[in-house]
C-alpha positions as CSV (number, residue, x, y, z in Angstrom):
1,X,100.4,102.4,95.0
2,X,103.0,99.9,94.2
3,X,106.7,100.4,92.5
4,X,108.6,98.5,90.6
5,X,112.7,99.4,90.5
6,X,114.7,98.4,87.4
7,X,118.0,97.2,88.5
8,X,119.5,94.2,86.2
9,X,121.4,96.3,84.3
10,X,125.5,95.2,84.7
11,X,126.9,98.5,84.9
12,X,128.6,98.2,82.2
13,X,131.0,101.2,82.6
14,X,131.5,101.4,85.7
15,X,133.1,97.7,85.5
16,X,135.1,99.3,82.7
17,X,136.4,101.5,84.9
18,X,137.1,99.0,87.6
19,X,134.2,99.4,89.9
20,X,133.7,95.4,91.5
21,X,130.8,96.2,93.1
22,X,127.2,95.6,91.8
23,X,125.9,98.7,90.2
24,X,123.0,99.0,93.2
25,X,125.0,99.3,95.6
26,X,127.3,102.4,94.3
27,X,127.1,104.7,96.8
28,X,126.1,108.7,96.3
29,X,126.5,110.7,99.1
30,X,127.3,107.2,101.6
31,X,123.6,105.8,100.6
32,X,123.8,103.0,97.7
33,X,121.4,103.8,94.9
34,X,119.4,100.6,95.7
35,X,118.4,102.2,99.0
36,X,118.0,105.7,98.1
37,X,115.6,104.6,95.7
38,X,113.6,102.2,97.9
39,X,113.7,105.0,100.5
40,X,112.1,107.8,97.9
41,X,109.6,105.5,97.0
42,X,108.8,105.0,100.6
43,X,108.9,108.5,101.8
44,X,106.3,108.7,98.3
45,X,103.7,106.8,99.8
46,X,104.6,103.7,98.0
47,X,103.6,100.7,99.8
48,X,104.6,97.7,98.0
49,X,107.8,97.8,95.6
50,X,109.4,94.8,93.5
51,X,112.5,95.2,92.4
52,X,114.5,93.5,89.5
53,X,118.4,91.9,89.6
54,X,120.2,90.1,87.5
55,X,121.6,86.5,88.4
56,X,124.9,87.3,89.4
57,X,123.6,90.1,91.9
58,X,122.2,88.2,95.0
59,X,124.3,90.6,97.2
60,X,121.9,93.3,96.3
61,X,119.1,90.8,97.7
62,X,121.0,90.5,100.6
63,X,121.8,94.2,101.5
64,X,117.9,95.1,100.7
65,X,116.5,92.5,103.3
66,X,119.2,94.1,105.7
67,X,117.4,97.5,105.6
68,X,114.3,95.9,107.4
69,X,111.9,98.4,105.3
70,X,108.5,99.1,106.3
71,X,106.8,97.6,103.2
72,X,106.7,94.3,101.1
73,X,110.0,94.2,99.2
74,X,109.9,91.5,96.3
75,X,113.2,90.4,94.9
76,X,113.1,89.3,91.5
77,X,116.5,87.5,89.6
78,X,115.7,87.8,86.2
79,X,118.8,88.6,83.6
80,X,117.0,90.4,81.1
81,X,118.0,92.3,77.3
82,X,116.8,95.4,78.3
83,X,114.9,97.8,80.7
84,X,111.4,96.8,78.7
85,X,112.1,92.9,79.5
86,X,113.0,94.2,83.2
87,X,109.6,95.2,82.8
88,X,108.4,92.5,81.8
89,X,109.9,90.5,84.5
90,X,107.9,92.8,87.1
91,X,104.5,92.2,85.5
92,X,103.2,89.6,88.1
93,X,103.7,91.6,91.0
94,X,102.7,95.2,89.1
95,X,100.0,94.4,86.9
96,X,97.0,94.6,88.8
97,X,97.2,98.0,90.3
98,X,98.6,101.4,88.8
99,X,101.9,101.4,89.7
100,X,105.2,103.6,89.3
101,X,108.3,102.5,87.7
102,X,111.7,103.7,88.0
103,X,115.5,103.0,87.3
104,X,117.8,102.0,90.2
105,X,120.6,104.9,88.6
106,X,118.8,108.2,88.4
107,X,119.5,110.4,90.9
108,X,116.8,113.4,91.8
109,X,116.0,115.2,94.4
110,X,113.8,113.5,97.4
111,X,111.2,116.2,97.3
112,X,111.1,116.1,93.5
113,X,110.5,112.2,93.4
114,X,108.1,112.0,96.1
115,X,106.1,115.1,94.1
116,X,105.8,112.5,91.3
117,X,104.9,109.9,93.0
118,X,101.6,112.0,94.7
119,X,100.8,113.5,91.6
120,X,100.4,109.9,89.7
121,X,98.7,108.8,92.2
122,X,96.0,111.6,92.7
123,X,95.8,111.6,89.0
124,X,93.5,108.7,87.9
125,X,92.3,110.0,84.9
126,X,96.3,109.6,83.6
127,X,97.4,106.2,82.2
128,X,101.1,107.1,81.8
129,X,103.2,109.7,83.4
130,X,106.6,110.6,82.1
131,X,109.3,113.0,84.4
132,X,110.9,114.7,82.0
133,X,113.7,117.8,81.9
134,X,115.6,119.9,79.9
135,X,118.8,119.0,81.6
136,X,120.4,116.6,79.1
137,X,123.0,114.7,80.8
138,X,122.9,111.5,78.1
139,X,124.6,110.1,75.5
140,X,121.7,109.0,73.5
141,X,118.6,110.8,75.5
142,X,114.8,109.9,74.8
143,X,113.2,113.4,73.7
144,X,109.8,114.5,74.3
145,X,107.3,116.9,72.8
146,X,104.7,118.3,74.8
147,X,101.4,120.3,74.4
148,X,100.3,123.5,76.1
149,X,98.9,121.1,78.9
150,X,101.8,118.9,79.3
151,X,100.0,115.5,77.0
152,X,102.9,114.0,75.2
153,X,102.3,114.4,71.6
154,X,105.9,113.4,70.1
155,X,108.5,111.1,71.4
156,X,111.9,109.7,70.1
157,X,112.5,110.2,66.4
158,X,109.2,112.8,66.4
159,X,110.7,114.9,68.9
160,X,114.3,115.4,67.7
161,X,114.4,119.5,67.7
162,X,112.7,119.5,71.4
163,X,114.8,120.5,74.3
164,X,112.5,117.8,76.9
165,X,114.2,114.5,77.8
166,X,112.7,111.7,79.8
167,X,113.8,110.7,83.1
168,X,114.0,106.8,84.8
169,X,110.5,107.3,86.3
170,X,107.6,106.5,85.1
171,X,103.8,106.1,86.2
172,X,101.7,103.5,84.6
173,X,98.4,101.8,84.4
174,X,97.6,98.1,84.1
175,X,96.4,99.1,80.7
176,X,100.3,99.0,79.4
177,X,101.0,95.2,80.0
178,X,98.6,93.8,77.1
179,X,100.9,96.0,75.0
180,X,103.8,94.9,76.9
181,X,103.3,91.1,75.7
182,X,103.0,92.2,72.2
183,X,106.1,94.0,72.4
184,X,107.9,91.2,73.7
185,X,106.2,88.8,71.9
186,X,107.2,90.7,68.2
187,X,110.6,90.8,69.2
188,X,110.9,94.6,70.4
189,X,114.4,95.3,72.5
190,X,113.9,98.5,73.9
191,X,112.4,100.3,76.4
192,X,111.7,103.3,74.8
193,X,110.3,101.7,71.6
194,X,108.0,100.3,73.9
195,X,106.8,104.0,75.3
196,X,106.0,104.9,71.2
197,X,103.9,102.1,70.5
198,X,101.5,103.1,74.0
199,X,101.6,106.7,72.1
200,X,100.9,105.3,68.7
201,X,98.3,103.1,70.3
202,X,96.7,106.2,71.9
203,X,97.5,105.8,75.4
204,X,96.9,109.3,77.6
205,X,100.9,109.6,77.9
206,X,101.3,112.7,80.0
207,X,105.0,114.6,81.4
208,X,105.8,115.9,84.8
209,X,108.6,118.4,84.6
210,X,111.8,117.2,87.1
211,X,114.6,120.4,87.4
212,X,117.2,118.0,87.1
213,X,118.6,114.3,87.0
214,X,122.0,112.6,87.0
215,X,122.1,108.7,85.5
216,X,124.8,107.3,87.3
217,X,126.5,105.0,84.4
218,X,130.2,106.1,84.9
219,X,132.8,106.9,87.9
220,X,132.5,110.7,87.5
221,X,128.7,110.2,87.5
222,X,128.8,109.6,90.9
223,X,130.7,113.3,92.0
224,X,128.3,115.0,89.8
225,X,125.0,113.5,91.2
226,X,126.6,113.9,95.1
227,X,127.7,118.2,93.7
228,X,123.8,118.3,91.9
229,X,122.1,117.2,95.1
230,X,123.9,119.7,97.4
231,X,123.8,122.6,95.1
232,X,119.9,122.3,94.5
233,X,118.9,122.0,98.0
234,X,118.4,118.3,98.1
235,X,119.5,115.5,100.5
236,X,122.9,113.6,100.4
């Protein structure tokens, strides 16, 4: 199983609030998100993971190749529009095998990530696999509507009145990236724009429920992710 992580985003409000240092490197609980994240994909059973940066964030290359990690780690420096170009930017190093996708911010619990990770992978009949929760910690949240058997049958504008959300992981199939181009190619700019079209298109887009995530995109982020951790039995 590979991974890719999505990490060029500038951080946007953290640098609002006066935070200098490159948003994967924030630290929760002493462990920068960067690592935590290549660690839970690890401890997942990943064994090869790409990772996406921005051009002004060679530190983060820097810090990763000083972990010394026990699988192929593949930079890549690409400043890119949005998470879907990020994407994008990861195809040549995801496309060939089924693969599982995440954002460098969002913070879960080890166990619950790793559980994820497992159940993607043992689940071959399943082309996409969102985490989802009914924790809504977002200012403009991606909802989900789900059938008795957890296939995605409603997402984004079609699933305003459900109390789902998706979460920054994801588990995909090599199927996604013809769709992928197209997407790019007609000029779409988001992420989850790009999730409706593999519904529309009739992708088998499934949901794993997660108790509970924290996006770290401000200051006060990073206190509630370190409190969530502790108070659900998870790992600082």
């Amino acid at each position: 199983m590979k991974a890719g992580i999505l990490a060029a985003g500038d951080g946007s409000r953290l640098v609002a609030a006066g935070v200098a240092t490159p948003k994967p490197l924030v630290k929760v609980g002493g462990i920068s998100l960067i690592e935590r994240t290549l660690q839970a994909l690890i401890e997942g059973g990943v064994d090869e993971i790409a990772f996406v940066v921005n051009e002004r964030m060679e530190s983060v290359i820097d810090a990763v190749q000083a972990l010394h990690l026990s699988v192929p780690i593949h930079p890549v420096i690409q400043t890119t529009p949005s998470s879907m170009h990020s994407l994008h930017a990861l195809a040549p190093w995801l496309k060939n095998d089924r693969f599982v996708l995440c954002t460098v911010d969002s913070v879960m619990r080890t166990d619950e990530f790793c559980d994820f990770i497992r159940s993607y992978a043992v689940g071959t009949e399943l082309e996409v696999l969102l985490s989802y929760t009914d924790f809504v910690d977002d200012e403009n949240p991606l909802r989900i509507t789900l059938d008795g058997k957890d296939r995605v049958v409603g997402l984004g504008a079609a699933a305003q009145a459900s109390p789902f959300v998706t979460l920054g992981l994801y588990g995909m199939s090599p199927s996604i990236f013809p769709v992928l181009e197209r997407a790019v190619g007609e000029g779409e700019q988001r992420l989850r724009n790009f999730l409706a079209r593999l519904l529309t298109a009739g992708f088998n887009v499934f949901g794993r429920r997660i108790s509970k995530g924290v996006d770290v995109d401000r200051l006060a982020d990073v206190q509630v992710a370190e409190a969530f951790l502790l108070e659900q039995g998870g790992r600082l």
